[in-house]
TIVO-2410 file (N, C-alpha, C; in nm, 3 decimals):
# residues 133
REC num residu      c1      c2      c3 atome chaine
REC   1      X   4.563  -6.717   4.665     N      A
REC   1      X   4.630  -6.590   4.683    CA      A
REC   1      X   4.691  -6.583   4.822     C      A
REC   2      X   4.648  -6.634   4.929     N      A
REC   2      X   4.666  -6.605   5.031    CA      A
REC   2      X   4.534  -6.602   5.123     C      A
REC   3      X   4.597  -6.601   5.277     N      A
REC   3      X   4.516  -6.649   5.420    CA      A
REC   3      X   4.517  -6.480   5.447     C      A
REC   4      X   4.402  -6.454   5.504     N      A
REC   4      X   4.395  -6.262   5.590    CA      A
REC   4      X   4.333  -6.265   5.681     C      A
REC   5      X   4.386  -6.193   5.758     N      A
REC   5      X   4.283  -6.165   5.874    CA      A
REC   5      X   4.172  -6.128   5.902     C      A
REC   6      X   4.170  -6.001   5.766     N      A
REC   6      X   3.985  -5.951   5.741    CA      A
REC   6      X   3.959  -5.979   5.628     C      A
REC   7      X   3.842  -5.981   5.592     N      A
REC   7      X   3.788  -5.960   5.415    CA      A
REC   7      X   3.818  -5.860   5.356     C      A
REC   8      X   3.832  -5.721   5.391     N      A
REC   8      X   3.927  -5.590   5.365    CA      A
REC   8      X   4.043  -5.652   5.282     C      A
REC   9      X   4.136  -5.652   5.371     N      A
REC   9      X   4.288  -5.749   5.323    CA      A
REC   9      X   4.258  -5.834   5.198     C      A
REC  10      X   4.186  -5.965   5.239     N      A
REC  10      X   4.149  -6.030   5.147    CA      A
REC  10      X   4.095  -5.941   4.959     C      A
REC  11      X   4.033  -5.847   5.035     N      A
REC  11      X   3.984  -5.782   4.879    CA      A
REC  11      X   4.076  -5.720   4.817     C      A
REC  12      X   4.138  -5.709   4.912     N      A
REC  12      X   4.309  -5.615   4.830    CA      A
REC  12      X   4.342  -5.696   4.776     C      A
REC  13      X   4.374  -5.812   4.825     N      A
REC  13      X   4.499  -5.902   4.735    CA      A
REC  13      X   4.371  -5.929   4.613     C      A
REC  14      X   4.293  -5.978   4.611     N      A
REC  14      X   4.203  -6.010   4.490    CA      A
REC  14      X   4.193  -5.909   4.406     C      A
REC  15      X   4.203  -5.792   4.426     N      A
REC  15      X   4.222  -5.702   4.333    CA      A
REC  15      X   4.364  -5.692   4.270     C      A
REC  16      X   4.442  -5.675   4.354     N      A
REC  16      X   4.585  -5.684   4.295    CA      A
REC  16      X   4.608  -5.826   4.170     C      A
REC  17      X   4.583  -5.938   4.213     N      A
REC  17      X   4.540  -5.989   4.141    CA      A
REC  17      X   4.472  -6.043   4.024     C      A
REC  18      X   4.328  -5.994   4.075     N      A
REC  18      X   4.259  -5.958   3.913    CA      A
REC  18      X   4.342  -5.830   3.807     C      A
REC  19      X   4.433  -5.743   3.846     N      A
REC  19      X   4.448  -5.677   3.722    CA      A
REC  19      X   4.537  -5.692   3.684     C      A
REC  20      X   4.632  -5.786   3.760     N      A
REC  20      X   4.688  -5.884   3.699    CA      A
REC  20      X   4.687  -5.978   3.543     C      A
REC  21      X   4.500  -6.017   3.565     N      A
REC  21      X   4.489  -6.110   3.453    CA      A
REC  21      X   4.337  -6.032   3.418     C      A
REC  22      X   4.360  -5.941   3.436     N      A
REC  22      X   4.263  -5.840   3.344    CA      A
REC  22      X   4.069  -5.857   3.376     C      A
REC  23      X   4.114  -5.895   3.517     N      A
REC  23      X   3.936  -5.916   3.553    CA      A
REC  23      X   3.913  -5.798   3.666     C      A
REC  24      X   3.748  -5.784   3.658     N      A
REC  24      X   3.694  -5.732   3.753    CA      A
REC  24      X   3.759  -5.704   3.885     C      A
REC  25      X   3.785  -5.584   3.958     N      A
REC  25      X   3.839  -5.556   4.101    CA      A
REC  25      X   3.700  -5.573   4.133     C      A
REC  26      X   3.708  -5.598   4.307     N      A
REC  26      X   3.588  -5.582   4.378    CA      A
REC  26      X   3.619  -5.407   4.429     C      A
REC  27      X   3.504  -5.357   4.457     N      A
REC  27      X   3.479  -5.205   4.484    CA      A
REC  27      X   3.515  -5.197   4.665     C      A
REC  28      X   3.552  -5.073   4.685     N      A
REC  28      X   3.615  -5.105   4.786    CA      A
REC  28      X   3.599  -4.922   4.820     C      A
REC  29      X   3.478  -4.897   4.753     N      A
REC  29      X   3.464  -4.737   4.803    CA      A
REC  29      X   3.386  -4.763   4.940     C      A
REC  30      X   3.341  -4.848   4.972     N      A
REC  30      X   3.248  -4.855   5.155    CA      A
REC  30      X   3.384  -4.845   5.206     C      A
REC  31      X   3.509  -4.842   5.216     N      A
REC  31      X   3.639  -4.821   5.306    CA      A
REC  31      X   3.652  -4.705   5.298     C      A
REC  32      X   3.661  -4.656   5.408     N      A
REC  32      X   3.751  -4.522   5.479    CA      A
REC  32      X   3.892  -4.510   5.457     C      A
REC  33      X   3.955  -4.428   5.402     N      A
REC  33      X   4.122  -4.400   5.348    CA      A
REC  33      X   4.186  -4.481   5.471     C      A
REC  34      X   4.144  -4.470   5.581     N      A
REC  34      X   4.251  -4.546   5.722    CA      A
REC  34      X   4.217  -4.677   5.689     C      A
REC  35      X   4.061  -4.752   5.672     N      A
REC  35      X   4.016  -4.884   5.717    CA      A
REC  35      X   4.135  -4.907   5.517     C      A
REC  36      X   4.102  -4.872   5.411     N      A
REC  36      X   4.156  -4.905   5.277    CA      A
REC  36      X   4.337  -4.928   5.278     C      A
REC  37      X   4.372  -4.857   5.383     N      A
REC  37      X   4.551  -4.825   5.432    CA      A
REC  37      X   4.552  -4.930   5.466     C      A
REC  38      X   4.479  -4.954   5.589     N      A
REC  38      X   4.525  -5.081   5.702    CA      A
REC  38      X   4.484  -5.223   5.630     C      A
REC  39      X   4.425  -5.221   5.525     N      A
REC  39      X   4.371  -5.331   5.440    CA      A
REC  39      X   4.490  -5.383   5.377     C      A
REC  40      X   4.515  -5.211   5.290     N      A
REC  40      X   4.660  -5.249   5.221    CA      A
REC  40      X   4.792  -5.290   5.232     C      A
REC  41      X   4.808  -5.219   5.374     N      A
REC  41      X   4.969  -5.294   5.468    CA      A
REC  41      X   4.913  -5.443   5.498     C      A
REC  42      X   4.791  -5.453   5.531     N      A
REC  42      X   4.814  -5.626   5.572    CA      A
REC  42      X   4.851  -5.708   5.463     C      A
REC  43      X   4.771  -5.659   5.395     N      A
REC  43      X   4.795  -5.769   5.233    CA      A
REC  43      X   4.932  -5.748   5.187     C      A
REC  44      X   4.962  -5.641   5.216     N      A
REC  44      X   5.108  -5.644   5.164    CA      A
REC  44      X   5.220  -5.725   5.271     C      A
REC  45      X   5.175  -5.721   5.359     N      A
REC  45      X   5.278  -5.784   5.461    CA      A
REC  45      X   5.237  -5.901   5.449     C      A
REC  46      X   5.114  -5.980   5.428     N      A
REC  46      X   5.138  -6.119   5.421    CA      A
REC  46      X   5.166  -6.139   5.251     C      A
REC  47      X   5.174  -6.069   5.154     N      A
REC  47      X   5.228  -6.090   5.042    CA      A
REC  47      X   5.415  -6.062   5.032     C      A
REC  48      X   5.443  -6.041   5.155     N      A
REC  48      X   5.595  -6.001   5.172    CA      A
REC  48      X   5.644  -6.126   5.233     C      A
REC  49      X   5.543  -6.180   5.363     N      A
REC  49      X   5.599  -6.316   5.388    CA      A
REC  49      X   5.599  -6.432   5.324     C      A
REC  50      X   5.481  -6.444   5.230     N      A
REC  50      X   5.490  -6.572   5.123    CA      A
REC  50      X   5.580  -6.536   5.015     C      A
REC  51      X   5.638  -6.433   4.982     N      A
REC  51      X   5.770  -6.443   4.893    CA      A
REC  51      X   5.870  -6.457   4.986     C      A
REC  52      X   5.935  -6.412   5.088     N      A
REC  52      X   6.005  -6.464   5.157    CA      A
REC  52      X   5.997  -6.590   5.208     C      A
REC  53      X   5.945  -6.671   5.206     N      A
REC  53      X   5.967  -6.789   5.245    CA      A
REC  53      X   5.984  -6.863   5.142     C      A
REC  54      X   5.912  -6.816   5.020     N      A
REC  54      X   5.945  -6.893   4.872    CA      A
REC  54      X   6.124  -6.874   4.819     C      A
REC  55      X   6.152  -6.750   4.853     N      A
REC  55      X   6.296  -6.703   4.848    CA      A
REC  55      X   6.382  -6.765   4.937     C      A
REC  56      X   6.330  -6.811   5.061     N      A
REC  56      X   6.432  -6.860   5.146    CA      A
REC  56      X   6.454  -7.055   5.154     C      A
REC  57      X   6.361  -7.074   5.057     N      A
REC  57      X   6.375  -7.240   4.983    CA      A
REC  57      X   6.529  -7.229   4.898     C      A
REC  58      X   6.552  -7.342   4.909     N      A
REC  58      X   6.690  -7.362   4.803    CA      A
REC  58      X   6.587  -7.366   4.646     C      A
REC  59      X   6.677  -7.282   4.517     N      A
REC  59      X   6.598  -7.305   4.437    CA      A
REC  59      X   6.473  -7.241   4.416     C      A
REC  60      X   6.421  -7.208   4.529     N      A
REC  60      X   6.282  -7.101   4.471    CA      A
REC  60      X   6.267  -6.936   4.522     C      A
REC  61      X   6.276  -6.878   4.401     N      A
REC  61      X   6.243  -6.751   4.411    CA      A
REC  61      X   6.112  -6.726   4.384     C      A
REC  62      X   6.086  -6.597   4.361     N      A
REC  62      X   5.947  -6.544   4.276    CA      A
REC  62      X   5.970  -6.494   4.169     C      A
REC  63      X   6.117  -6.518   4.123     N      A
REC  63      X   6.126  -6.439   3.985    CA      A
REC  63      X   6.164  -6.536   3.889     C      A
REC  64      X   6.134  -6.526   3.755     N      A
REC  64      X   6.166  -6.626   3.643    CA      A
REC  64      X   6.295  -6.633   3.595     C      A
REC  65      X   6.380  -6.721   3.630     N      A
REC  65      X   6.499  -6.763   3.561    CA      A
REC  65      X   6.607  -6.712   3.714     C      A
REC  66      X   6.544  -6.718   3.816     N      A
REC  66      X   6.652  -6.679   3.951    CA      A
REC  66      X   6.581  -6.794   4.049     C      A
REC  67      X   6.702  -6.845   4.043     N      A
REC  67      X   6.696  -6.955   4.176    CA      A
REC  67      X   6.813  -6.932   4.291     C      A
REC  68      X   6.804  -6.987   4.397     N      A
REC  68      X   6.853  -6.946   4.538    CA      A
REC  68      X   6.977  -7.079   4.540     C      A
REC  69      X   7.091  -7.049   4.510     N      A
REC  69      X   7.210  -7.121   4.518    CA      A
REC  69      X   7.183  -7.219   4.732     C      A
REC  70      X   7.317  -7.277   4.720     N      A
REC  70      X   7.295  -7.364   4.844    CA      A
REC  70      X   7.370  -7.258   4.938     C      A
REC  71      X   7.432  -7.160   4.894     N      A
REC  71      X   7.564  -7.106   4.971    CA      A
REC  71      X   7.463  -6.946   4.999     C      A
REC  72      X   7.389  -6.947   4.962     N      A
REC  72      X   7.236  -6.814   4.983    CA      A
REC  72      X   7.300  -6.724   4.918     C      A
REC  73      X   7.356  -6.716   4.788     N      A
REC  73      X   7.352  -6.651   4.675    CA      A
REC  73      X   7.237  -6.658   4.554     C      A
REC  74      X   7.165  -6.583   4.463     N      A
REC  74      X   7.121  -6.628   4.356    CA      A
REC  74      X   7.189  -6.575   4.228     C      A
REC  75      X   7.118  -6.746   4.186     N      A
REC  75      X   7.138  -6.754   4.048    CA      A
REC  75      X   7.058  -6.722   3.950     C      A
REC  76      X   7.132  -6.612   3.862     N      A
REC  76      X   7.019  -6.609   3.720    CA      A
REC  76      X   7.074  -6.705   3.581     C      A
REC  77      X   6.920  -6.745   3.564     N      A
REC  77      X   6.999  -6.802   3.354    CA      A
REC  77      X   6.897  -6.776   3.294     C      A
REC  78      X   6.935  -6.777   3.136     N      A
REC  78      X   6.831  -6.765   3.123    CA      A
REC  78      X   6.846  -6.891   2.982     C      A
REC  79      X   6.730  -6.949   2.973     N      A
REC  79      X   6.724  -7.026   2.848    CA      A
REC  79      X   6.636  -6.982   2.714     C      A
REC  80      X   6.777  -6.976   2.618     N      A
REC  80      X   6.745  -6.940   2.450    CA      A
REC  80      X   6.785  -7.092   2.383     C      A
REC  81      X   6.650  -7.083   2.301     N      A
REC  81      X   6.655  -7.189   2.209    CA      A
REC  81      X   6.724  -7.307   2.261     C      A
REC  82      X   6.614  -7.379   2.358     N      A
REC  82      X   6.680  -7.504   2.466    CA      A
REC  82      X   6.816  -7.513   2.514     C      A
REC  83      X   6.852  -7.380   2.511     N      A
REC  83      X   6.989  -7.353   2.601    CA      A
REC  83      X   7.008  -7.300   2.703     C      A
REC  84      X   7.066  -7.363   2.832     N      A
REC  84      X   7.013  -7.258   2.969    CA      A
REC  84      X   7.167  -7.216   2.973     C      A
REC  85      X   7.183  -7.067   2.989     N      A
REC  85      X   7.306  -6.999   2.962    CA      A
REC  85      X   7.312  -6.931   3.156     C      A
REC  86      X   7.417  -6.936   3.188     N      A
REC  86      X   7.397  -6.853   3.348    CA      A
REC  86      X   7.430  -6.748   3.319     C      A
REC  87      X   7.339  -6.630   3.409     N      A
REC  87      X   7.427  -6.497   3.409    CA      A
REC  87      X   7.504  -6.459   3.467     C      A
REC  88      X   7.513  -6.516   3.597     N      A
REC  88      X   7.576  -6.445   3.724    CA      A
REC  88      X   7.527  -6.541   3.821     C      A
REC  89      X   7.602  -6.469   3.948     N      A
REC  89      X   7.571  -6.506   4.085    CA      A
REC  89      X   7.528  -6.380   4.117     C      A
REC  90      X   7.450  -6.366   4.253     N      A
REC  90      X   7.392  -6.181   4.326    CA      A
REC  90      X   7.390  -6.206   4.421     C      A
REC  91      X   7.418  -6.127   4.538     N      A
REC  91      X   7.356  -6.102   4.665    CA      A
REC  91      X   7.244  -6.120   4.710     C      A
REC  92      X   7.166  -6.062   4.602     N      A
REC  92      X   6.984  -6.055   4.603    CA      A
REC  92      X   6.962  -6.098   4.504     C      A
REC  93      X   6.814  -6.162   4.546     N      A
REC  93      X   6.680  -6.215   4.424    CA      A
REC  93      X   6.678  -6.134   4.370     C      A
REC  94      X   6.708  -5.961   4.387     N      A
REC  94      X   6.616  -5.854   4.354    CA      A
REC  94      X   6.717  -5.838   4.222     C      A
REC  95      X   6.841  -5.839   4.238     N      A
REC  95      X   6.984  -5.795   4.174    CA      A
REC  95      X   7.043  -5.889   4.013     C      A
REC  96      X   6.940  -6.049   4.091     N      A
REC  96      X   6.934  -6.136   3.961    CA      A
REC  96      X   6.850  -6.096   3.853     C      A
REC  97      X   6.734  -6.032   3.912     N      A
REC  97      X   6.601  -6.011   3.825    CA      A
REC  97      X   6.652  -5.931   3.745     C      A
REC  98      X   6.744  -5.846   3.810     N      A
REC  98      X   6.756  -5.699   3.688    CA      A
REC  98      X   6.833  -5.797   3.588     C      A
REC  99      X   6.895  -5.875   3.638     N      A
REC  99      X   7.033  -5.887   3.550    CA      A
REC  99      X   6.959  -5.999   3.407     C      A
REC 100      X   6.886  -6.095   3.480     N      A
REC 100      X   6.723  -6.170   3.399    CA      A
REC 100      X   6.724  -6.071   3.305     C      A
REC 101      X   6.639  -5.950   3.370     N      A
REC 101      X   6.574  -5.879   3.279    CA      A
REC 101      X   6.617  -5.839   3.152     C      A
REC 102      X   6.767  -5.780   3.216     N      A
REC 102      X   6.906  -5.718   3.102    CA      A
REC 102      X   6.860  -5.833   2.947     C      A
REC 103      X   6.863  -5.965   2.995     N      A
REC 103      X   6.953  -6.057   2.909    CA      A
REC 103      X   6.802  -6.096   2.830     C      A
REC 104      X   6.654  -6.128   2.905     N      A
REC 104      X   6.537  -6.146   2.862    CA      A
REC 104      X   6.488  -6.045   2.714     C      A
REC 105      X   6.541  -5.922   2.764     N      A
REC 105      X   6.546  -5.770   2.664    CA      A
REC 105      X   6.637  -5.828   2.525     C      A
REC 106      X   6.708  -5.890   2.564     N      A
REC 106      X   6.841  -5.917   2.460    CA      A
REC 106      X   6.760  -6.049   2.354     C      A
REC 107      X   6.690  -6.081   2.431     N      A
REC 107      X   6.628  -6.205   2.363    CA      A
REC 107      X   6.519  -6.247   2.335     C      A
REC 108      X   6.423  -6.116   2.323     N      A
REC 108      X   6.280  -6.087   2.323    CA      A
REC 108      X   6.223  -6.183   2.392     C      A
REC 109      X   6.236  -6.211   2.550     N      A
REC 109      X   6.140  -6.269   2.624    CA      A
REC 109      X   6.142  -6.197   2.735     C      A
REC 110      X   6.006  -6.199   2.824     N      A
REC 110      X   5.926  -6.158   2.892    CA      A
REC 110      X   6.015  -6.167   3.048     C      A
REC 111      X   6.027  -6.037   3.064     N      A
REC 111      X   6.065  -5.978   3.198    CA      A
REC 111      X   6.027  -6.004   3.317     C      A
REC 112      X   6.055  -6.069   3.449     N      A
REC 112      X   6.040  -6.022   3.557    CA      A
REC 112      X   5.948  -5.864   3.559     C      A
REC 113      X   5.855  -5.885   3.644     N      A
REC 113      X   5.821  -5.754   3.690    CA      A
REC 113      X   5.856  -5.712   3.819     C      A
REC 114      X   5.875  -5.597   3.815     N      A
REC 114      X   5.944  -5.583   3.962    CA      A
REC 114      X   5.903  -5.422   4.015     C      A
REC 115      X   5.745  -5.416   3.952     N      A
REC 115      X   5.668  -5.323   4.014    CA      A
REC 115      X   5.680  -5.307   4.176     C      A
REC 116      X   5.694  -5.445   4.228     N      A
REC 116      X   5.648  -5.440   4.402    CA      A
REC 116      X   5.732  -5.353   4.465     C      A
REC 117      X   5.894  -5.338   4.333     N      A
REC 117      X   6.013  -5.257   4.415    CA      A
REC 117      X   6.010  -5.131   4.435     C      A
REC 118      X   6.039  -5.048   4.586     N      A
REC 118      X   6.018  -4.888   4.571    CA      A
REC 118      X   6.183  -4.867   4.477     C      A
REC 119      X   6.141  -4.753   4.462     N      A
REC 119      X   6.247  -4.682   4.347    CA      A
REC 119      X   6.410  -4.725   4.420     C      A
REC 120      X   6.409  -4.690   4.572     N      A
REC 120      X   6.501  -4.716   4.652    CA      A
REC 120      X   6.583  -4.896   4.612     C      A
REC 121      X   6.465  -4.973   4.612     N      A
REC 121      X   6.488  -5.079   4.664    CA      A
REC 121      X   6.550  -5.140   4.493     C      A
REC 122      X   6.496  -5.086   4.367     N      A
REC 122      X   6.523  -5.095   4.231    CA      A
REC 122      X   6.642  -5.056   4.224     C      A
REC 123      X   6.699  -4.945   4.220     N      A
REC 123      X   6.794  -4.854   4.221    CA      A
REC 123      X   6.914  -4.920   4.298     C      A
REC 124      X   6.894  -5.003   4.429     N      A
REC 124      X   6.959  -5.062   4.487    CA      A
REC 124      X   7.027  -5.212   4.409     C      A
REC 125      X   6.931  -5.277   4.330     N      A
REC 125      X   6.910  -5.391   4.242    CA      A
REC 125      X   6.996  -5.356   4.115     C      A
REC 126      X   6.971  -5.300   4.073     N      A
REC 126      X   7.032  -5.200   3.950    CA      A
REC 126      X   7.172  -5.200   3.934     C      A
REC 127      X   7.197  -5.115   4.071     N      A
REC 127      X   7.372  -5.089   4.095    CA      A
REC 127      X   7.435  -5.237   4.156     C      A
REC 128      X   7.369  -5.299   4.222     N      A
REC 128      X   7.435  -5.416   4.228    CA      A
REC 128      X   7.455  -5.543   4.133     C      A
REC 129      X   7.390  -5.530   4.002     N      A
REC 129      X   7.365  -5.600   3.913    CA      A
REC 129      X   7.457  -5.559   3.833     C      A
REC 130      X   7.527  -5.406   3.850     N      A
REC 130      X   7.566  -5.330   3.743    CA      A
REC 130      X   7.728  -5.391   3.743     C      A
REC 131      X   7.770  -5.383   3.911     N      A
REC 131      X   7.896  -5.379   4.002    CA      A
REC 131      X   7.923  -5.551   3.921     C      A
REC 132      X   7.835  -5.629   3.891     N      A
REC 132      X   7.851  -5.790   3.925    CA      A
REC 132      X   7.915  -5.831   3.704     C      A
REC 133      X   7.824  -5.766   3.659     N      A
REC 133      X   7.808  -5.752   3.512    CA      A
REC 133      X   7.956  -5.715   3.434     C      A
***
């Protein structure tokens, strides 16, 4: 999952994780709302830098069917019935996913999730996917 600074941090991401794949969270009521906050920005900030650096590889994103062109555009495709079809080029990883998603919907397969995005940052993905389409 990842390296943390405290075991706090660490229990965050393991939780985020486990409900992921449907196991046990560890309990995390001995944290104080500040010590449970400061747990949660760390894990999230080192879960922000290991996708960014996976995003900033040629070729690797974190999302399924979006890879990172050579010119730092991404690319979405998606493959039906051993056919890899492209969708587009995007600005953003974030902007391919929607556009993934659009075409995944079209072809009963399994979506990108893109819970991590605030509404802002979706909404942003959305309209630029929309502009490209």
């Amino acid at each position: 999952i990842g390296t943390f600074g405290t075991a706090d941090a660490a229990a965050v991401a393991y939780n985020r994780e486990a409900a992921l794949h449907g196991q046990e969270p560890n309990s995390l009521e001995h944290l104080s709302d500040e010590e449970r906050e400061a747990a949660e920005a760390a894990e999230a900030a080192v879960a922000a830098a290991k996708a960014a650096r996976e995003a900033a590889k040629v070729g690797g994103t974190t999302y399924k069917g979006v890879r990172r062109t050579a010119a730092g555009n991404f690319r979405a495709e998606i493959s039906v019935n051993s056919k890899t079809t492209s969708i587009g080029t995007f600005g953003t990883a974030d902007a391919a996913a929607v556009a993934y998603n659009r075409e995944a919907a079209l072809h009963g397969q399994e979506p990108n999730s893109l819970e991590h995005l605030s509404d802002e940052e979706r909404e942003a993905a959305e309209a630029a996917e929309a502009a490209v389409a």
